[in-house]
DRENDREN-616861 format. One line per field, with one value per residue: x, y, z of N, C-alpha, C, O, CB in turn. Coordinates in steps of 0.1 Angstrom, whole numbers, padded with zeros to 4 digits, m for minus. Glycine has a CB too. Layout:
<sites>
nX: [X_...]
nY: [Y_...]
nZ: [Z_...]
caX: [X_...]
caY: [Y_...]
caZ: [Z_...]
cX: [X_...]
cY: [Y_...]
cZ: [Z_...]
oX: [X_...]
oY: [Y_...]
oZ: [Z_...]
cbX: [X_...]
cbY: [Y_...]
cbZ: [Z_...]
</sites>
This chain:
<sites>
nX: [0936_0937_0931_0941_0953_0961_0991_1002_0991_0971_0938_0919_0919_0914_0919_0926_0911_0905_0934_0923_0900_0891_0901_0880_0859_0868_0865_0839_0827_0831_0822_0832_0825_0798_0788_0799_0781_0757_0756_0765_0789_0798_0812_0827_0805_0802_0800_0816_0841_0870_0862_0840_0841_0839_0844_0865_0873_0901_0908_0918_0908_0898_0875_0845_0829_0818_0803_0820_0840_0866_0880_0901_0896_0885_0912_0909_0911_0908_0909_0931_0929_0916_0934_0961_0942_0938_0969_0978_0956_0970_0993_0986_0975_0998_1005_0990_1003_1030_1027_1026_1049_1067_1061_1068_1095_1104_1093_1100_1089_1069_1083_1083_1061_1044_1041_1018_1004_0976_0960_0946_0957_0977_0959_0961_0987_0995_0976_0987_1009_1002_0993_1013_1029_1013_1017_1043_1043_1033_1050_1074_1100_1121_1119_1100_1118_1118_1136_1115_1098_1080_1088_1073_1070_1056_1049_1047_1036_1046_1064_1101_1132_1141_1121_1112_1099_1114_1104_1074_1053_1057_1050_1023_1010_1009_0996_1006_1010]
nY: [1089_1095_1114_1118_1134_1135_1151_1144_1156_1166_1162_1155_1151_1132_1131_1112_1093_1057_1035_1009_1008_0996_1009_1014_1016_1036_1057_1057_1064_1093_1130_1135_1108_1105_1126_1121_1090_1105_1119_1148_1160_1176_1167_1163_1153_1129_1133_1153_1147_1134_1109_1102_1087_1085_1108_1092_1080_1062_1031_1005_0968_0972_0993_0998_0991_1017_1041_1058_1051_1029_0994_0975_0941_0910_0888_0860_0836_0852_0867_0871_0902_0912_0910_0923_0947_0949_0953_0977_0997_0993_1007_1032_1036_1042_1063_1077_1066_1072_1102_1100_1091_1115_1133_1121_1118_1144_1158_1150_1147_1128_1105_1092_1082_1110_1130_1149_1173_1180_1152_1161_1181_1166_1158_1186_1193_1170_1180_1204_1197_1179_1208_1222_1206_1204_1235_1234_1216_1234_1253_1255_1240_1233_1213_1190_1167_1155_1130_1121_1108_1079_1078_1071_1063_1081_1077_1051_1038_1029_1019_1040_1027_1028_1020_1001_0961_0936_0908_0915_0909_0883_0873_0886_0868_0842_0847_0861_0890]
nZ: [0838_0803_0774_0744_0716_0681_0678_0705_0727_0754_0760_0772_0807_0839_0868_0896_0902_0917_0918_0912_0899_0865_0834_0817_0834_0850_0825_0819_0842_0835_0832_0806_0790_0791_0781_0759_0750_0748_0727_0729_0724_0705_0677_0647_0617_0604_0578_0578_0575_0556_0534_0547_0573_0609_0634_0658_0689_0706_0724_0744_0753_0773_0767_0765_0734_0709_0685_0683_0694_0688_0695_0696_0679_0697_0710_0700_0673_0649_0618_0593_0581_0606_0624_0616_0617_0644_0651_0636_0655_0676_0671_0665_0693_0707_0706_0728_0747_0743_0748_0777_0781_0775_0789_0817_0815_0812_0838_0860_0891_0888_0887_0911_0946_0947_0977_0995_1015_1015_1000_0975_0962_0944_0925_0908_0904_0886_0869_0861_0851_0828_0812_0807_0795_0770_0761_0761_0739_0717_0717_0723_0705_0712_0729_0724_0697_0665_0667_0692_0684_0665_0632_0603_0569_0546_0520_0513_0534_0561_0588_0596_0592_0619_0636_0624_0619_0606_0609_0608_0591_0590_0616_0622_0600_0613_0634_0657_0666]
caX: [0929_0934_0927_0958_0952_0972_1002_1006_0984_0962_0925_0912_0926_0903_0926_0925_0900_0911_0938_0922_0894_0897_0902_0869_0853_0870_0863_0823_0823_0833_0814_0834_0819_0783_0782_0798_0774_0743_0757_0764_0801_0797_0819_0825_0794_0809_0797_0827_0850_0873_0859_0827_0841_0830_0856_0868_0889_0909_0912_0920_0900_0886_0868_0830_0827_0808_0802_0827_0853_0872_0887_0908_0892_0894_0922_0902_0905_0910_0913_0944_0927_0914_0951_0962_0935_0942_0980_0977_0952_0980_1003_0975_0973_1010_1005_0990_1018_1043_1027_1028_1064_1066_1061_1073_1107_1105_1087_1106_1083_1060_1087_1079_1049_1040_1036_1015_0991_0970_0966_0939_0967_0982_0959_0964_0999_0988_0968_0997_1024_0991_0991_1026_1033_1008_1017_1057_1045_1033_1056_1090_1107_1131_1107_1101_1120_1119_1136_1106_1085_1083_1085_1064_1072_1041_1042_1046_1025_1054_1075_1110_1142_1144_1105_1101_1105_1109_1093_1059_1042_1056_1043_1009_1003_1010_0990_1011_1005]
caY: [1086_1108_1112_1124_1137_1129_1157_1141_1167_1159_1168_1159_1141_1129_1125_1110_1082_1045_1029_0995_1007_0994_1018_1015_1023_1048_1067_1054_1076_1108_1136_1130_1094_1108_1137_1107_1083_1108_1128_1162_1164_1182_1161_1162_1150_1117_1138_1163_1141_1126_1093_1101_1082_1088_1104_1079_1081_1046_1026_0991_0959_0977_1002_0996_0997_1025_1044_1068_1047_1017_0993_0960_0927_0901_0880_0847_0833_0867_0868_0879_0918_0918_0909_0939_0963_0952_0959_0991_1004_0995_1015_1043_1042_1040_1077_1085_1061_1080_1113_1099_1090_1131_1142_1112_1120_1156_1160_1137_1142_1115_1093_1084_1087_1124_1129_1160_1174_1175_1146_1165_1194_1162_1163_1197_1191_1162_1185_1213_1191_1182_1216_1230_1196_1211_1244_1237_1211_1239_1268_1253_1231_1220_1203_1176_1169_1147_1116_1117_1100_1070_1078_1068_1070_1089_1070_1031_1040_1016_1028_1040_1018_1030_1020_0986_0951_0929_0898_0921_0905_0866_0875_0883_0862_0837_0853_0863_0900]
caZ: [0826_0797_0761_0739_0702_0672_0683_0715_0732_0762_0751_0785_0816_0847_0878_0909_0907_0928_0908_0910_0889_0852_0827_0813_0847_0852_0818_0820_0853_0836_0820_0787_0783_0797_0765_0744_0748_0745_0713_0732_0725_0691_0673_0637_0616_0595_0562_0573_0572_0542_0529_0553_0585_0621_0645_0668_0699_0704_0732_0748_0751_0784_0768_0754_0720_0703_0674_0683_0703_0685_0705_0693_0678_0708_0702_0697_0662_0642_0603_0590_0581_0618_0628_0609_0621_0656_0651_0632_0662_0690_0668_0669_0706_0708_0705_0738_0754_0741_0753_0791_0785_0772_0804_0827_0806_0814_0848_0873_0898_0880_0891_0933_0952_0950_0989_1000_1031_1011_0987_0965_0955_0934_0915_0904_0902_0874_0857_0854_0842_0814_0806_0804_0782_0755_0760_0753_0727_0707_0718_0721_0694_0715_0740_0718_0686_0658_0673_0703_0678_0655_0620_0592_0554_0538_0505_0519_0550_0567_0596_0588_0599_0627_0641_0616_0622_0593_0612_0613_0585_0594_0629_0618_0590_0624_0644_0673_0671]
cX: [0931_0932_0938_0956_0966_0988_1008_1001_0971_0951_0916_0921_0918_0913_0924_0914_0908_0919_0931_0910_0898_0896_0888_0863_0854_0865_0849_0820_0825_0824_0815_0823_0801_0782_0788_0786_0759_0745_0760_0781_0802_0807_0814_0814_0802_0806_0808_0838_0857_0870_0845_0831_0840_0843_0854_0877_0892_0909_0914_0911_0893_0874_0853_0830_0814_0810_0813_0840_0860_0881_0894_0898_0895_0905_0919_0902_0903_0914_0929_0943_0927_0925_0959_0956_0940_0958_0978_0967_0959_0988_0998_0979_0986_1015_1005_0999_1032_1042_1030_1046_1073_1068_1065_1089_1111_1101_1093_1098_1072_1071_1084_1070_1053_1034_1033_1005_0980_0965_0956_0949_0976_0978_0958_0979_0999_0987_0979_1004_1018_0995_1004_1028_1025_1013_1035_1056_1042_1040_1069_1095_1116_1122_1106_1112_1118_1120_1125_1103_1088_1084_1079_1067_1057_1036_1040_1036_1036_1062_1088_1120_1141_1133_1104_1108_1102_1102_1078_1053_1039_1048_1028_1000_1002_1003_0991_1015_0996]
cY: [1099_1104_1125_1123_1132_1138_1156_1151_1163_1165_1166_1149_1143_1123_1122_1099_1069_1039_1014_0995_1005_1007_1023_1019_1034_1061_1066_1066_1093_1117_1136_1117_1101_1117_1124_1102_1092_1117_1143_1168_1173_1180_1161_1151_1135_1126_1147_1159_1133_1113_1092_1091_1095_1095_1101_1084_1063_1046_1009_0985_0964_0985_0996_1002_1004_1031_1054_1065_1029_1014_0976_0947_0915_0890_0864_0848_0842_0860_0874_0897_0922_0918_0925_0950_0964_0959_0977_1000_1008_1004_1030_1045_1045_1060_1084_1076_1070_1096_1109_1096_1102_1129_1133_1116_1136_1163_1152_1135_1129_1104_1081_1091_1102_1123_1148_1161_1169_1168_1152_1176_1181_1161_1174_1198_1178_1173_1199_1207_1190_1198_1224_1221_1199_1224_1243_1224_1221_1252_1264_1241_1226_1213_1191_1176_1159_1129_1114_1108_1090_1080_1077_1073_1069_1086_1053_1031_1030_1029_1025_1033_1016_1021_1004_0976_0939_0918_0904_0911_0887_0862_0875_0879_0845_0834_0857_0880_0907]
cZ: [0817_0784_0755_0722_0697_0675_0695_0730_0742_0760_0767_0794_0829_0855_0890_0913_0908_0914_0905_0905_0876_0842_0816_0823_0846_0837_0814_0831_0850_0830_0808_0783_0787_0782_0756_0737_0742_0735_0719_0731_0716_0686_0659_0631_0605_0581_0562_0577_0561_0547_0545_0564_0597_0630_0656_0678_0700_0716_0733_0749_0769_0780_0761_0743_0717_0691_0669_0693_0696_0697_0696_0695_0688_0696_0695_0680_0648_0627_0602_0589_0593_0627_0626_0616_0636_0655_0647_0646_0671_0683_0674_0681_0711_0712_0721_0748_0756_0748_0769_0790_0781_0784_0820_0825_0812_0836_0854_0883_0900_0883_0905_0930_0956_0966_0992_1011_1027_0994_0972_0959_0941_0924_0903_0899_0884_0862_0848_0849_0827_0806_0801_0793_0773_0755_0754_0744_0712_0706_0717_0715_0699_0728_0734_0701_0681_0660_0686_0697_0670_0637_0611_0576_0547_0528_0510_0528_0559_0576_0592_0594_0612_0639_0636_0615_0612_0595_0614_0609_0591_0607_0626_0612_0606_0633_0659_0676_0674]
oX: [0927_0932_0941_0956_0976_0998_1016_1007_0961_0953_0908_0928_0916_0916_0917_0909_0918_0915_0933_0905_0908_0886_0888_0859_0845_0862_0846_0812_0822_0816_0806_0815_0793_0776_0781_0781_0751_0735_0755_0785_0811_0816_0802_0813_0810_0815_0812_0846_0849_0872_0843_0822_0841_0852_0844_0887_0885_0911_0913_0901_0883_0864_0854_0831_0803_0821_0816_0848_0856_0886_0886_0893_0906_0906_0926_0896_0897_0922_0936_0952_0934_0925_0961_0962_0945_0959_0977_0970_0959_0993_1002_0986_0986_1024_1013_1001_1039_1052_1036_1054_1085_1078_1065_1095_1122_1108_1087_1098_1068_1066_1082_1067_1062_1024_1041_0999_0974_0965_0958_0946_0980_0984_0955_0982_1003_0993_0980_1007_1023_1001_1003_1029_1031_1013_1039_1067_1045_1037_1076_1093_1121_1129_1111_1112_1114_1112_1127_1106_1100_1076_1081_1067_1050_1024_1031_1028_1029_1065_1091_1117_1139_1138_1097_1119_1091_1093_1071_1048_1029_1041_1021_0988_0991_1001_0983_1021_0998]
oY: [1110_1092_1136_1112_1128_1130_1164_1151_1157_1177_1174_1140_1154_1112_1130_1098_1069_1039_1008_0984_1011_1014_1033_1031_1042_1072_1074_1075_1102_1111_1137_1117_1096_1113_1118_1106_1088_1124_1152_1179_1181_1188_1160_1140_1140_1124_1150_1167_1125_1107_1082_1084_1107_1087_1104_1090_1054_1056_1001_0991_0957_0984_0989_1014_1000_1027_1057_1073_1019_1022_0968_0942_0911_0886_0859_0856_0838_0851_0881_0904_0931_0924_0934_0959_0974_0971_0986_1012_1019_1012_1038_1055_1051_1067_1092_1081_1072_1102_1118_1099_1100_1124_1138_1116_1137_1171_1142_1123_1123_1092_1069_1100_1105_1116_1158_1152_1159_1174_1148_1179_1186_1161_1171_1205_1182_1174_1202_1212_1195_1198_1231_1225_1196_1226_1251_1220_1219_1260_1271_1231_1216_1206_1181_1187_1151_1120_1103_1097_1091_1090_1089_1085_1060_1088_1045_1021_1022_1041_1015_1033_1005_1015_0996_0977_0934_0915_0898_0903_0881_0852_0865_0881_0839_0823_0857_0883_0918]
oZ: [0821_0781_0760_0716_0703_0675_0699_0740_0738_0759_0771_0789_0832_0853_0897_0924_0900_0902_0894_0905_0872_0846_0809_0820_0844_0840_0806_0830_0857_0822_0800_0773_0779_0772_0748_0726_0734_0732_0711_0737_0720_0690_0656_0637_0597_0572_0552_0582_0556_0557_0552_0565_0597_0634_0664_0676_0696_0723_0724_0745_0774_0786_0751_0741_0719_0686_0658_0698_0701_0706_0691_0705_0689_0685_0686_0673_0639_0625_0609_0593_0596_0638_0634_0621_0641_0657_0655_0646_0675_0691_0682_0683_0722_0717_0726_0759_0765_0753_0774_0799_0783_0788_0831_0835_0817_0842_0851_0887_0910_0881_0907_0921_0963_0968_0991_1015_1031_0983_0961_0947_0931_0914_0891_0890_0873_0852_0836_0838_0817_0795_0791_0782_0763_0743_0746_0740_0700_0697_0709_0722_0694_0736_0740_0695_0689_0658_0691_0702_0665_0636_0607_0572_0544_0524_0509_0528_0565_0574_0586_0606_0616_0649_0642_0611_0610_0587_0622_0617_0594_0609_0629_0613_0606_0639_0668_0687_0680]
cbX: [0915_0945_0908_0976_0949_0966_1002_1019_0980_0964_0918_0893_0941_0890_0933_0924_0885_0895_0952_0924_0889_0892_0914_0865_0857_0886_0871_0818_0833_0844_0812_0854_0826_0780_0795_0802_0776_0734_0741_0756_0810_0794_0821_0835_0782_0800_0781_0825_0850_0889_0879_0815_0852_0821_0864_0876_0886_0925_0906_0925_0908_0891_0876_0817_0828_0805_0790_0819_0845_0880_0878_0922_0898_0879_0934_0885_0893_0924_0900_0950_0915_0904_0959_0955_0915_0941_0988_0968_0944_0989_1007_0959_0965_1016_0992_0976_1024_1046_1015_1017_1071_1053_1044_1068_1104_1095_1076_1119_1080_1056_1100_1090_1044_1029_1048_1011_0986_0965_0965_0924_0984_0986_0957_0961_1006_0972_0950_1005_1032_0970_0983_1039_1033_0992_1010_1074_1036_1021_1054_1098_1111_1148_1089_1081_1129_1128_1153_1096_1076_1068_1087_1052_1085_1041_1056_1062_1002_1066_1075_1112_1155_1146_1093_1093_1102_1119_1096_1052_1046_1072_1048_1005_1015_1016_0982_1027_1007]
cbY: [1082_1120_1113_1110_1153_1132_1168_1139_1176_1156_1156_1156_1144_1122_1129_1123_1080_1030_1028_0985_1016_0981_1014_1005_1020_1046_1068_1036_1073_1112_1147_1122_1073_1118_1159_1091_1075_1113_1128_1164_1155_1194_1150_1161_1165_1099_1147_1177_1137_1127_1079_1097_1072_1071_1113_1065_1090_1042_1032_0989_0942_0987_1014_1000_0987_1033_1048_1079_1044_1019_0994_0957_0922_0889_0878_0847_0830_0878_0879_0874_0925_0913_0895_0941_0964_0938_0950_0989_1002_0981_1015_1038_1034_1030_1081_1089_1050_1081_1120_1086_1077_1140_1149_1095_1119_1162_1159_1141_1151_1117_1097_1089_1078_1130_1119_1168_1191_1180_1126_1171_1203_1156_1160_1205_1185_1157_1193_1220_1172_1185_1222_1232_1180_1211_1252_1237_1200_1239_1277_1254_1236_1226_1207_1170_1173_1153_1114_1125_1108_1057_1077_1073_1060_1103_1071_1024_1031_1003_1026_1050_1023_1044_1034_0986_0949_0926_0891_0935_0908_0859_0889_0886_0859_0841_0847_0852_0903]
cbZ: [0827_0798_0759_0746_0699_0654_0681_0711_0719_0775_0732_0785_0817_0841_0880_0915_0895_0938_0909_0921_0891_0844_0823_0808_0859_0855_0807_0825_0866_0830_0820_0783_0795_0817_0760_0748_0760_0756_0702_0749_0725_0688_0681_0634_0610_0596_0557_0577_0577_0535_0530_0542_0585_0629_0648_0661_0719_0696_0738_0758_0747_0794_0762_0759_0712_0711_0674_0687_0725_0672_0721_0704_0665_0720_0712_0703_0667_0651_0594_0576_0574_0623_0615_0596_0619_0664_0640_0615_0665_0697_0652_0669_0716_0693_0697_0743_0746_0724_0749_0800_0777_0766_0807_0825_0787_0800_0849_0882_0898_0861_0891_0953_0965_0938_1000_0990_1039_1017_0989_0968_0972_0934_0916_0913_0920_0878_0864_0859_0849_0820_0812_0816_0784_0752_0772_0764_0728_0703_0732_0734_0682_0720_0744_0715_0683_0655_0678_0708_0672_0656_0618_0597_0544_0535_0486_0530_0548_0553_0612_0583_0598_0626_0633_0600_0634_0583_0625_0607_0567_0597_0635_0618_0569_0628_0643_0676_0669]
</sites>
């Protein structure tokens, strides 16, 4: 489980708990969600933010919604805006996808079962590959470049050729995204 800022940067990561916990479990059990939930994270105040919103971290239809965690409109029955917002969040989270495919891309080891004596050294092994992958996201320019990432044109707000699919809109005027 981790949590992966806007530059693809892991902000925290909590390894080694049962995979066949859901992903909400799993981040209810940590000390992040424990300071979440009771206000002790010291997290920007919504007044010092533009246009006075709350910061949010994003997740999936596992996570419990809160004041400080968006998570996607169930799919039931959805308006066309809540169509949208859902879309536009998966793009959002699309972010910390792309950061595990960062370091799955680079790290091979993340390919097979990591086998060791002992199996608590993997997660240490985890948590380095975390840290070197921010440390050559902000030290070396050739670690990631340009083409890693989607695009986006800054006046349309639309992704650029490369990223956008002209069935979006027919798709979710539809409702099958």
């Amino acid at each position: 489980m981790a949590l992966v800022n806007a530059d693809y940067e892991f902000i925290f990561v909590d390894v080694g708990k049962n995979g066949r916990l859901s992903d909400g479990g799993v981040i209810e059990s940590t000390k992040f969600y424990h300071k979440l939930i009771h206000g002790q994270l010291h997290l920007p105040n919504n007044t010092d933010t533009e246009n006075n919103f709350n910061f949010v971290f994003l997740g999936d239809e596992a996570f419990s919604l809160h004041e400080n965690f968006l998570k996607p409109y169930p799919q039931r029955d959805l308006s066309y805006s809540k169509r949208i917002f859902n879309y536009r969040l998966s793009r959002a989270r699309n972010v910390s996808e792309n950061a595990f495919g960062l370091i799955a891309a680079r790290f091979r080891i993340l390919h097979t079962p990591i086998h060791m004596k002992n199996p608590e050294n993997i997660c240490y092994v985890v948590l380095a590959i975390c840290s070197l992958h921010n440390f050559l996201r902000k030290r070396d320019t050739s670690y990631t470049t340009s083409t890693s990432f989607d695009q986006e044109n800054l006046i349309t707000k639309e992704l650029q050729v490369d990223g956008k699919v002209d069935w979006q809109d027919e798709m979710l005027a539809k409702g099958k995204a």
